[in-house]
N, C-alpha and C positions, 0 to 999 in steps of 0.2 A: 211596097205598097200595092195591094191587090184591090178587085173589086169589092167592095164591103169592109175593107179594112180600114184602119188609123189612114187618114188622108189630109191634105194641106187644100182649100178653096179660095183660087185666087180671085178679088171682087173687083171689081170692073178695071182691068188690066188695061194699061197705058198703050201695049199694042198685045198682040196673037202671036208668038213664034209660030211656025209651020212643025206639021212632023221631021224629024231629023237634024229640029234645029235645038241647040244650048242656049240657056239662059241666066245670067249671074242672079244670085237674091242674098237676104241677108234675114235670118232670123231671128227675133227676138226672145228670148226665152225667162222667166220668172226667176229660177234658180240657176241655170247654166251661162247665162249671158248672154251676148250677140254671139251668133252662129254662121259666117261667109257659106253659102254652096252653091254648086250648078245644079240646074235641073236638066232632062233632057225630054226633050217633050217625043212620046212615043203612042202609037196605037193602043187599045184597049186590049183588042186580041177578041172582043166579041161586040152585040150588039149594043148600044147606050140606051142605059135602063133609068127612062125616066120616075123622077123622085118626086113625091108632094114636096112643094113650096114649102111647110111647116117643118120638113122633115130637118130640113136645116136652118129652123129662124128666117127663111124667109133669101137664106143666100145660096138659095139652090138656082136660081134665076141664070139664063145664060147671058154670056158676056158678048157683046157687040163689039 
């Protein structure tokens, strides 16, 4: 998953892992099923490039 690419937007998250940390989730998917995985929460590697609101429905919004 790079910048600009196919990406997952988590909406307003129960907590914030930190860098460095794991996190269990579970996906749902239309054809494939439920999908168990970790994520790993890590740096971007550049600067955060802010998005219009429109650009994703409106869930581009940062999460608190």
């Amino acid at each position: 998953m790079k910048p600009g690419g196919t990406h997952i937007t988590f909406i307003k998250p129960s907590n914030l892992p930190g860098k460095g940390k794991k996190f269990p989730a579970t996906l749902q998917f239309e054809k494939a099923g439920t999908v168990n995985v970790e994520f790993a929460v890590e740096d971007m590697g550049g600067p955060v490039k802010e998005e219009p609101s429109s650009a994703h429905g409106n869930h581009g919004a940062h999460a608190q």
